[in-house]
N, C-alpha and C positions, 0 to 999 in steps of 0.2 A: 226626075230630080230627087237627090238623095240627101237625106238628115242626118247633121253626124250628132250624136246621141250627146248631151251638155254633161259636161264634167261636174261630179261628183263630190265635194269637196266632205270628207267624213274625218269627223271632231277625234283628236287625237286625245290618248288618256291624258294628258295636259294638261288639254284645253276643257275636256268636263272636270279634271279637278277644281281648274281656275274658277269654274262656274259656279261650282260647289260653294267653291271660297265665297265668292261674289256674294251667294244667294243667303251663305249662313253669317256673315256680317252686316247684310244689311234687316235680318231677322233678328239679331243681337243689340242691333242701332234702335231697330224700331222698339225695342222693348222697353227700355231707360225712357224715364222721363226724364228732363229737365233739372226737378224739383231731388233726386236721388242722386245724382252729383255736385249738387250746388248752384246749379247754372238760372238765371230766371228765365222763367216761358213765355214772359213778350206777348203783344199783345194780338203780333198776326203771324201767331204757328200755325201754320199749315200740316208739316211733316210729323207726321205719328213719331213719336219719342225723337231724339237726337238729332241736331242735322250731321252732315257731315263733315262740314266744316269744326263742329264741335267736339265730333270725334276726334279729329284730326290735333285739334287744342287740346284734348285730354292727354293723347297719348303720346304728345310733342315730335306728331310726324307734321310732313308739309300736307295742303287740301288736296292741291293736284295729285301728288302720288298718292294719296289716301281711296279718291275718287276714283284715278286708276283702277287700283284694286277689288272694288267695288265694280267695276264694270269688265272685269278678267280681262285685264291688259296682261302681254306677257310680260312682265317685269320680276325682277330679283328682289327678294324681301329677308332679310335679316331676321334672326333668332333674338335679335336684342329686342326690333319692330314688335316680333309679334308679340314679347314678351309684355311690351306698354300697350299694347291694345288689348290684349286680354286682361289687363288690370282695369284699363278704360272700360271696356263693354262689360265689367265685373263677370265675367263668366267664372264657373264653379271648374272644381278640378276636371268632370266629364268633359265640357266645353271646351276649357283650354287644349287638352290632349287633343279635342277631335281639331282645332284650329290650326294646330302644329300639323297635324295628321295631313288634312288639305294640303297646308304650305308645301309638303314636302320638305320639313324640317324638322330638325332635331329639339326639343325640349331644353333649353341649357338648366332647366331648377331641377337642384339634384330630389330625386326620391318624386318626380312625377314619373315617372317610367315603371310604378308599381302593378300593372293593369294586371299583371300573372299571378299577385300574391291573392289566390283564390282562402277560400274561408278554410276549405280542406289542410291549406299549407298552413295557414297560422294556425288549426288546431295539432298540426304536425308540431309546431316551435313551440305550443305549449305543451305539450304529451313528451317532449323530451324533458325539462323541466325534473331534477336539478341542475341536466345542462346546461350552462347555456349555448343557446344556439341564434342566428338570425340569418336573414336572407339580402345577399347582398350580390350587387351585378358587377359588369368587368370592374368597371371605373371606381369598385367596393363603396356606391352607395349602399346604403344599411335601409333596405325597401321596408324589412320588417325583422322585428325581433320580440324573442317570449323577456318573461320579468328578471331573470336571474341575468339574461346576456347585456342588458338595460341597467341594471345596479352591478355591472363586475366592475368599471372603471372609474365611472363616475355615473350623474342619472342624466340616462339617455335619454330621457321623454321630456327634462326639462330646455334641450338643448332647442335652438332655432334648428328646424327642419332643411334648412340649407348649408350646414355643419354637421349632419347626421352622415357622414364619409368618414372610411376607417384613414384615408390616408390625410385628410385635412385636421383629425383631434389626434392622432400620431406625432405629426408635425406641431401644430400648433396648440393643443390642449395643453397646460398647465400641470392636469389632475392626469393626463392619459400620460403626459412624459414621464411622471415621475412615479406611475402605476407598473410600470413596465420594465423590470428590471433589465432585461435584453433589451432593451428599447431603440439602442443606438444599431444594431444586430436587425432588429427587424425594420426598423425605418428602412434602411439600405435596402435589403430585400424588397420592400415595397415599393420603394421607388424603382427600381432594376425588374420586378412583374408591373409598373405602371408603363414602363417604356416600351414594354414587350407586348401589353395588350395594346398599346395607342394604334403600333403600328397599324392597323387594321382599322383604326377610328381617326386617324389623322387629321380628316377634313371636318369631322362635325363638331360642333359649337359648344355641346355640352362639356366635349374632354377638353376641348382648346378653353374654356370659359373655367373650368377648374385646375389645370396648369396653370392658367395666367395667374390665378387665386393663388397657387400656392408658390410660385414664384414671389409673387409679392410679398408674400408674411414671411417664409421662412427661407433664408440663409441656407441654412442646412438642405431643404429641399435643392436648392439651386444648387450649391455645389454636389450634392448627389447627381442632382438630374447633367450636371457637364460631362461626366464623366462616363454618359453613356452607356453604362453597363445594364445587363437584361439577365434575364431570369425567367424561366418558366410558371405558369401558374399556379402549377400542383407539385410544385418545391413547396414542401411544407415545416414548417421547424417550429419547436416547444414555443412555449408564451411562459414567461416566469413572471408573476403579477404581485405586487404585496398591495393589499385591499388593505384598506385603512379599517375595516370593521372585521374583515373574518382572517385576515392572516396573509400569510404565504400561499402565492396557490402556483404549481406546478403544471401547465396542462397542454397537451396536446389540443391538435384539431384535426378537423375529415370537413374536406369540399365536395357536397355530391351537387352534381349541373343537374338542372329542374329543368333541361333541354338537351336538344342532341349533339349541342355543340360548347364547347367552355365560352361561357357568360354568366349570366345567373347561375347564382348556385346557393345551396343551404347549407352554412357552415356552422358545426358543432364543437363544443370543447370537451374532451371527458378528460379527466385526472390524471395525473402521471405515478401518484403515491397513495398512500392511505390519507395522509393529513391535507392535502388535494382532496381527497371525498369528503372528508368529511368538513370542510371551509365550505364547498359547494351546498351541500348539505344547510348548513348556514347561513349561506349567504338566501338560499330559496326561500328560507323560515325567515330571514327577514325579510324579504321579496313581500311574502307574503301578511306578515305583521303590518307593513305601511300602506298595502293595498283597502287590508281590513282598516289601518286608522288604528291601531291598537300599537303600543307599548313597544320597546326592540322585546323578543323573547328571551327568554333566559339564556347567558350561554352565548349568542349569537356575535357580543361585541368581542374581538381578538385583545388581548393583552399586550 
């Protein structure tokens, strides 16, 4: 009599994702109390922190497919989803990323995809410095930038973090449209290198979630984006800027990829004239003035 040997069934990379999933949400559940969202803790909790029907109310998903998830069903889950859950289970930027990471999704909030802007690169963005320069990926979020590239248009550190995109304060800035003497000249371009890099990004949530964005606000964006046209990344062409505090600035740029492939990249400006160097010059010393808290310097405001 002979045994035929029982079949095997070995966890596909999937299926330990899904588990993953499973195990670091219900470790994120259990950590919340009650009392830290608002919710009251009753008088027969049993379940260390949150149940999950709560979760499920926090982050305006249904319980069944919440539970699901919690127990690595194979199911499809949206980039909007996990986006309310990681507000609900308050996870910190580490958290969220790694929650996307599991999902097998794309992060749609512009400027979490900074994991590469290592301490080395920002002391790179400030050693260039009167440059400016920042570091910004295909979809030209602005991951990171030193103080001069921060005060060339307007001040970029007081912007909402989800507007920190060169093609959404292009389009829709106020202070960038009217910063930008070629404005109309580099918009087109930007949109025609946005249609060029999509291709490649077509499906994920993050570029489809900032199109839709800028379809919405701006006109101009939409009639640019019908017409189709593309353009290579490393077309590069002058920026003509008139700063409201140091003048006319005149200035080129250089894209270098911080990878082996066009995405990421660290983009610099250096001057196209003398009176370009020396605005730059300017604008760094007041860079620097409002960092200290002190006075504009002498000189710095333009006439």
């Amino acid at each position: 009599m002979t045994f035929e040997p029982s079949a095997v069934t070995v966890p596909t990379a999937d299926d330990v994702r899904r588990r993953e999933l499973a195990a670091f949400l219900r470790s994120r559940r259990e950590r919340i109390t009650p009392e830290q969202v608002g919710l009251p803790r009753g008088p027969r909790r049993r379940t260390p922190g949150l149940r999950r029907e709560e979760v499920a109310q926090l982050a305006a998903v249904g319980v069944t497919w919440y539970t699901w998830l919690e127990q690595a069903r194979d199911i499809q889950v949206s980039s909007q989803v996990l986006d309310a859950l990681a507000r609900a289970l308050m996870l910190d930027r580490g958290e969220r990323g790694h929650l996307f990471a599991l999902a097998n999704a794309v992060d749609p909030q512009p400027g979490t995809d900074s994991a590469g802007i290592t301490p080395a690169l920002r002391e790179m963005l400030e050693q260039l410095e009167p440059l400016p320069a920042s570091v910004q990926n295909a979809r030209y979020d602005i991951l990171a930038h030193n103080r001069c590239y921060g005060r060339l248009m307007n001040d970029l550190d007081a912007m909402p973090p989800e507007n920190r995109n060169c093609l959404w304060l292009h389009f829709t800035d106020p202070v960038w449209r009217a910063s930008a003497l070629n404005g109309a000249e580099a918009r087109r371009a930007m949109a025609a290198k946005f249609r060029a890099a999509m291709a490649e990004h077509i499906a994920e949530p993050a570029w489809k979630c900032l199109l839709r964005r800028l379809l919405e606000a701006s006109p101009e964006f939409g009639e640019l984006w019908a017409r189709h046209e593309i353009m290579p990344v490393d077309d590069q062409r002058p920026a003509i800027l008139q700063h409201a505090r140091v003048g006319l600035l005149r200035l080129n740029h250089t894209s270098l990829w911080t990878g082996p492939t066009p995405g990421t990249r660290l983009i610099a400006f250096t001057p196209a004239d003398e009176d370009s160097r020396e605005g730059l010059r300017r604008l760094h010393a007041l860079a620097l003035a409002e960092e200290a808290g002190e006075d504009d310097p002498r000189g710095v405001c333009a006439e």
